[in-house]
C-alpha positions in Angstrom: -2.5 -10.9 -8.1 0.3 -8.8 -9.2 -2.3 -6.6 -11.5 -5.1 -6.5 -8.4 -1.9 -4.7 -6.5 -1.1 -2.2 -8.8 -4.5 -1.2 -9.4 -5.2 -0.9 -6.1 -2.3 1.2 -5.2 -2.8 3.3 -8.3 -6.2 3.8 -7.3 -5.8 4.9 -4.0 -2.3 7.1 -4.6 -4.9 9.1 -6.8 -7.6 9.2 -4.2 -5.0 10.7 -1.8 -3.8 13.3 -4.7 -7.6 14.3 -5.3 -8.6 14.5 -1.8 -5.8 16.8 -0.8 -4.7 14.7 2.3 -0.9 16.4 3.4 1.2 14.4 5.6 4.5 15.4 7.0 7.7 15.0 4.8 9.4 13.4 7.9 7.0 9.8 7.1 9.1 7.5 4.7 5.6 5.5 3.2 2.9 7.0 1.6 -0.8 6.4 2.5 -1.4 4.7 -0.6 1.2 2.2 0.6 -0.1 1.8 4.4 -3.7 1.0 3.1 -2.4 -0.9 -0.2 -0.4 -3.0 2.9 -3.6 -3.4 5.2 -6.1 -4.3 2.2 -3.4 -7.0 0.3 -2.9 -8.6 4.5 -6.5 -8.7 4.8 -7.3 -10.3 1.4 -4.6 -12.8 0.4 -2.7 -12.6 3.7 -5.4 -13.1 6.0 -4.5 -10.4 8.1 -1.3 -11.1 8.0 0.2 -7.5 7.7 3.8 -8.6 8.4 3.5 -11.1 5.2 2.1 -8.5 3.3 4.4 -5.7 4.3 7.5 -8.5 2.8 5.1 -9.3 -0.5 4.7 -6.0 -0.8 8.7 -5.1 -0.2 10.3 -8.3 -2.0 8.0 -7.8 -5.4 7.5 -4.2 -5.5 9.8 -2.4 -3.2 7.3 -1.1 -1.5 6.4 -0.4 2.4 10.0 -0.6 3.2 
């Protein structure tokens, strides 16, 4: 699962990049975070988006 994750953050951290999307500074989580969170709850979490958000945070440090 652990590869699946990567990938799909990679993927979409460079779809943001390309597509030119700005968000404010003040946000602490990138994009590519909030929709790597909502993919990996609806996939392996089912739904879950509080299990993914610690999955994400325990094994990556991610969407703290």
């Amino acid at each position: 699962m652990s590869e699946k994750v990567i990938a799909i953050y990679c993927f979409l951290d460079d779809f943001f990049q390309e597509t030119g999307v700005n968000r404010s500074h003040q946000y602490k989580v990138s994009d590519a975070v909030i929709l790597t969170a909502a993919l990996i709850a609806a996939r392996y979490f089912y739904g879950n988006q509080a299990a993914a958000r610690l999955y994400l945070q325990t094994h990556y440090g991610l969407a703290g």
